[in-house]
DRENMI-44438 format. One record per residue (C-alpha): x, y, z. Coordinates in steps of 0.001 Angstrom, whole numbers, padded with zeros to 6 digits, always signed. Layout:
residues N
XYZ
...
This chain:
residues 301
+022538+010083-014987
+021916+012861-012820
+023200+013571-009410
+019766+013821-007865
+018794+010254-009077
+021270+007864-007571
+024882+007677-006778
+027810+005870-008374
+030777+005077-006637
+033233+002338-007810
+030481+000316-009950
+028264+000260-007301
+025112+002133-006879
+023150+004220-004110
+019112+004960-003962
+018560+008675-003231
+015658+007381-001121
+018275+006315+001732
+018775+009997+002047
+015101+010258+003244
+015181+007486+005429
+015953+006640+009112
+018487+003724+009166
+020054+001261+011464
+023056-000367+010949
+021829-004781+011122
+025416-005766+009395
+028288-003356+007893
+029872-006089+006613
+027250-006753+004508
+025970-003543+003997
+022349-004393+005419
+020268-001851+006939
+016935-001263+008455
+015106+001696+007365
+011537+003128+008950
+009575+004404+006024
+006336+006931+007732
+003513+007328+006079
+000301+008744+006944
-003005+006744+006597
-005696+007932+004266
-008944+009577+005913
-011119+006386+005363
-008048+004003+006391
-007066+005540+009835
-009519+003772+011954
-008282+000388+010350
-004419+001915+011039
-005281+002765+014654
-006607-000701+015084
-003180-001898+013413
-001013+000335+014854
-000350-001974+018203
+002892-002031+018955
+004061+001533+021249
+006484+003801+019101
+009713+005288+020911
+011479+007654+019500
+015312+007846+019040
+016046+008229+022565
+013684+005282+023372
+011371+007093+025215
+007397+006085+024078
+005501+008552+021706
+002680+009395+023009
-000461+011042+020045
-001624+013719+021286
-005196+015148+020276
-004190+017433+018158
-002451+014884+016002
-004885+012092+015344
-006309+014008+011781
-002358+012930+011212
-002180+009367+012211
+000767+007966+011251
+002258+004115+010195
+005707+002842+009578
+006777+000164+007279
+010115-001530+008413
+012459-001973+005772
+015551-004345+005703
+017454-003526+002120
+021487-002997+001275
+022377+000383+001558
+024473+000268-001997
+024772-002322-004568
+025801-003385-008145
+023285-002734-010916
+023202-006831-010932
+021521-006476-007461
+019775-003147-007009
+016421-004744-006040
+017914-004949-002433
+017669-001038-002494
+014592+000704-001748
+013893+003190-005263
+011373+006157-005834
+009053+003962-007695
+008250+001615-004857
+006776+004555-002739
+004877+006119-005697
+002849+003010-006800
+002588+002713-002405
+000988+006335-002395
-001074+005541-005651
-002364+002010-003750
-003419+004233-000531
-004830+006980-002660
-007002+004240-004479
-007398+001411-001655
-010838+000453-002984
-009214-000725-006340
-007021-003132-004032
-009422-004310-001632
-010223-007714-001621
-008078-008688-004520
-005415-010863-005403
-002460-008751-006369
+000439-009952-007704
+003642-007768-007929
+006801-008663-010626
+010304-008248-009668
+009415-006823-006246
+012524-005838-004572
+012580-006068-000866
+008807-006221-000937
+007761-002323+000401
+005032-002337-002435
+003643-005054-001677
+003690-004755+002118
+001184-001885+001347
-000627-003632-001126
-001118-006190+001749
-002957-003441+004126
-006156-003938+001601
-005912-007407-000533
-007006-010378+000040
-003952-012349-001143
-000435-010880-002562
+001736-012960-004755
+005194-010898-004089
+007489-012283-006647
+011494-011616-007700
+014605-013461-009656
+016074-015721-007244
+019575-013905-007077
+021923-012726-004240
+019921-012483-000905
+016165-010976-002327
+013666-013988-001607
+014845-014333+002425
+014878-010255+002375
+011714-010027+001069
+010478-012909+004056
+012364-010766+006155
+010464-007716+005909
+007016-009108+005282
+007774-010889+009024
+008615-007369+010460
+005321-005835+008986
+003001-008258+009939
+000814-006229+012217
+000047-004458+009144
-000634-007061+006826
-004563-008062+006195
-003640-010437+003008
-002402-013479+002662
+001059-013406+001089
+003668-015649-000590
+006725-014764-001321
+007588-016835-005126
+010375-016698-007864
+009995-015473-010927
+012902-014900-013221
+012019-013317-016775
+015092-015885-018537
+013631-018766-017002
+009857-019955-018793
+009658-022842-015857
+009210-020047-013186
+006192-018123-015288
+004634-021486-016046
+004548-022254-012046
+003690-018948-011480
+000416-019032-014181
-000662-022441-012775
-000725-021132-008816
-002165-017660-010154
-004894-018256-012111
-007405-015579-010046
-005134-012757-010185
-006581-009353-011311
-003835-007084-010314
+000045-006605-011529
+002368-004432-010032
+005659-003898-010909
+007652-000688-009663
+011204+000739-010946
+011936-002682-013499
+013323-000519-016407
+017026-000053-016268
+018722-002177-019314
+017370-002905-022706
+017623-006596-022765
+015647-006525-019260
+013008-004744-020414
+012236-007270-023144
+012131-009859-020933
+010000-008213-019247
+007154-007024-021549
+006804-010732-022849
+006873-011950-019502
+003668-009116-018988
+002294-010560-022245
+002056-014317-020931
+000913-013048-017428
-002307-010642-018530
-003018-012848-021614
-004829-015362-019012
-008164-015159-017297
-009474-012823-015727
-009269-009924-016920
-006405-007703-015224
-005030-004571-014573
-001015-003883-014313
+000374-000471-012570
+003773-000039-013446
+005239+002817-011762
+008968+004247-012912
+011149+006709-012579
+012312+008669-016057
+016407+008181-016126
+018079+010835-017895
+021612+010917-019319
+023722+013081-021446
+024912+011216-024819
+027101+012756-027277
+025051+011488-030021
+022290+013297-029249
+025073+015897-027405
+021419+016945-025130
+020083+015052-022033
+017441+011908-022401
+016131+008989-021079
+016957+006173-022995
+015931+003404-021167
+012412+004797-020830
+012180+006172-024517
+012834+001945-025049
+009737+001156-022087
+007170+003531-024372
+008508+001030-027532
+007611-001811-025133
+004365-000203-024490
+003541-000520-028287
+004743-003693-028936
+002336-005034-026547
-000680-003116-027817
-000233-005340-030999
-000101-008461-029505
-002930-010962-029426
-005554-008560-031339
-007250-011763-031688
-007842-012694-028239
-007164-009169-025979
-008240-005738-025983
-005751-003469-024768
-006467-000263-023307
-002655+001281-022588
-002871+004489-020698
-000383+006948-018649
-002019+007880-015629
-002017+011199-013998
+000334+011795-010883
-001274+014372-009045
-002719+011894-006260
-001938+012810-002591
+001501+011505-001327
+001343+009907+001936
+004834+007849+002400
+007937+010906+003232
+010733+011060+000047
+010720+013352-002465
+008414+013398-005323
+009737+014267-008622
+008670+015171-011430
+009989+012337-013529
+007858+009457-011778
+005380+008308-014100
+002555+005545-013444
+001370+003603-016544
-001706+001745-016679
-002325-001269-018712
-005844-003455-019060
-006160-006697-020739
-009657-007766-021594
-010197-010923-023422
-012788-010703-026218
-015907-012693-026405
-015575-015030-029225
């Protein structure tokens, strides 16, 4: 794993997006932090972010910010972000990751895909994707494994962004082990045309569970779309004795496992999607992020 990916210090792990961030200290003892995340609106979004945008901004000597004329071809939003500023691998969906704010840029770039719609995100993390998400949907399902503090964080944030939020949301467990949770989540669901799912690929056995659990979801009506946005992980192995990424070499065997499935009911169209979209959220874009697209139409029989 390379240094410019993530840190690892005594087991536990560290986002290289905290480096890009402006945090606040809610808890040491916990490790909890609150991070502002700017982004700039879209052209066509900026009169809906100016009617949003509500509450005065100070700076960080409290003192108000005042736009100026010259700025307003800039306007600019913040999502407020409550996440753990390390963690074990068990837990790293209370960290903020790369992928998150790549699928956020790719829903801004392409708001009229998400307008209107009811999106439903997969092991969301503390719920930045789907805040955005919620600034053009109509409802957003924001879903994760019911494990160490995620479900309250999530609640958390989506509480703190709330001026920004046009959707509906509910916050719901879903834990790729557990069938019970899908089945609840199918039967509430059943007008969902959007997946999301951001940074879910770091262990073999995860990303099993998580390609059936894709299977069940976009095997029922409608028709949907997933966006699964990840970052490529590289390490150096001695077997190969070069650098790879193993974890996402194992996603691209996912990908094909799930073209084959259902032939009889679903037509999968399984595309990687360009990345050259405009960036609007401030971290830095590598070149390893990649955004997969996947379709699921159900044939006419």
């Amino acid at each position: 794993m390379s240094d410019e990916e993530e840190e690892v210090v005594d087991n536990t792990v560290t986002s290289e997006v905290h480096h890009f961030s402006k945090e606040e200290v809610l808890d040491a003892a916990r490790g909890a932090v609150l991070s502002r995340f700017d982004f700039v609106y879209p052209p066509s979004l900026q009169t809906r972010g100016q009617q949003l945008s509500k509450t005065p901004q100070v700076d960080s000597d409290g003192d108000l910010v005042v736009t100026r004329k010259n700025d307003l071809h800039l306007q600019e939003g913040v999502v407020l972000i409550e996440h753990q500023s390390a963690t074990t691998l068990e837990l790293v969906g209370e960290q903020v990751w790369r992928g998150a704010l790549f699928l956020a840029d790719f829903i801004l770039h392409h708001h009229d895909i998400f307008r209107g719609a009811h999106v439903l995100e997969v092991a969301s993390g503390v719920g930045l994707t789907s805040v955005v998400a919620a600034m053009l949907a109509t409802k957003v399902t924001v879903t994760d494994v019911d494990k160490g503090e995620i479900l309250p964080l999530i609640r958390r944030n989506l509480k703190r962004n709330e001026e920004l939020l046009k959707a509906k949301v509910d916050v719901r467990e879903i834990d790729f082990l557990n069938h019970a949770t899908i089945d609840d989540l199918q039967a509430d669901c059943s007008d969902v045309s959007i997946i999301l799912a951001a940074d879910v690929v770091y262990s073999n056995p995860l990303t099993d569970e998580f390609f059936r659990t894709v299977l069940r979801l976009m095997t029922d009506p409608p028709d949907k779309m997933m966006y699964i946005a990840l970052e490529k992980r590289y390490v150096f192995t001695m077997e190969d004795m070069d650098t790879c990424a193993p974890c996402y070499d194992y996603f691209l065997e996912g990908l094909e496992w799930l073209r084959c499935q259902n032939l009889d009911l679903i037509d999968w169209t399984i595309e990687e999607l360009s990345t050259d979209f405009q960036q609007y959220f401030t971290y830095e874009r590598v070149r390893h992020l990649v955004l997969w697209k996947i379709n699921s139409k159900r044939k006419i029989i």
